[in-house]
N, C-alpha and C positions, 0 to 999 in steps of 0.2 A: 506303783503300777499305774493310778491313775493317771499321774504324771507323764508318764509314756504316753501312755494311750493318747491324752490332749496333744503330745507333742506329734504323736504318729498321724492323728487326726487334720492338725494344722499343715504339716507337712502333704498330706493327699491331698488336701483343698487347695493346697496352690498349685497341685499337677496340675488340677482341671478348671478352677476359676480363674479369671483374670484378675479378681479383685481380692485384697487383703482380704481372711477370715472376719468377719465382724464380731465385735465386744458384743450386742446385745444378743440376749440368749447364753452368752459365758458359763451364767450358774447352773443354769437347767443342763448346758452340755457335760458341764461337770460331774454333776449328778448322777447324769447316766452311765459315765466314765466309771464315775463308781462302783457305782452298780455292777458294770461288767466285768471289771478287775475281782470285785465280791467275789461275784459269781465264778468267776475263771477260777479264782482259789478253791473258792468253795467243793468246786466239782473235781480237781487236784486232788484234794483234801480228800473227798470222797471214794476216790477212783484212782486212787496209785498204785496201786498192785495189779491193777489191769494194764495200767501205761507202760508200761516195759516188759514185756515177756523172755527175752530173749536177746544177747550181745554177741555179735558174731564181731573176730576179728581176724586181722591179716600174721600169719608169720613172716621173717624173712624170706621163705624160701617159696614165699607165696600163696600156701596151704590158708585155708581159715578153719577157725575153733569156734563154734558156738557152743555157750552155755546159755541155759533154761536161767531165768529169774524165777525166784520163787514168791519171792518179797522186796519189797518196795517203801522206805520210807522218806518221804520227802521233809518231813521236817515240819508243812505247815500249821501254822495255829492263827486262829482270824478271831480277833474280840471286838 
């Protein structure tokens, strides 16, 4: 995940800079990157039976069926 994030990171900075992302600062941006991925799990982790309540879908005939969630497991484990 951090991975992404550095990449989603790199990718915005050259929407709006004109000039290449620069290398210094790399490890601290990393860091942070971390950090937030941590955190994004962590709170996943914490909070998944809140995140889906409810899946509504379409039939053929165009009608839709909601059902209630009741539980939620996502599967995370962060060491």
């Amino acid at each position: 995940m951090t991975d992404a994030i550095e990449a989603a990171y790199a990718a915005e900075w050259q929407k709006v800079k004109p000039n290449p992302l620069p290398d210094a600062g790399k490890d601290d941006r990393r860091l942070i990157f971390a950090g937030v991925a941590r955190g994004i799990l962590q709170y996943l982790s914490d909070h998944h039976n809140e995140l889906l309540t409810s899946i509504t879908t379409q039939t053929p005939d165009g009608s839709e069926i909601t059902a209630q969630v009741t539980e939620t497991d996502l599967g995370i484990t962060i060491s």
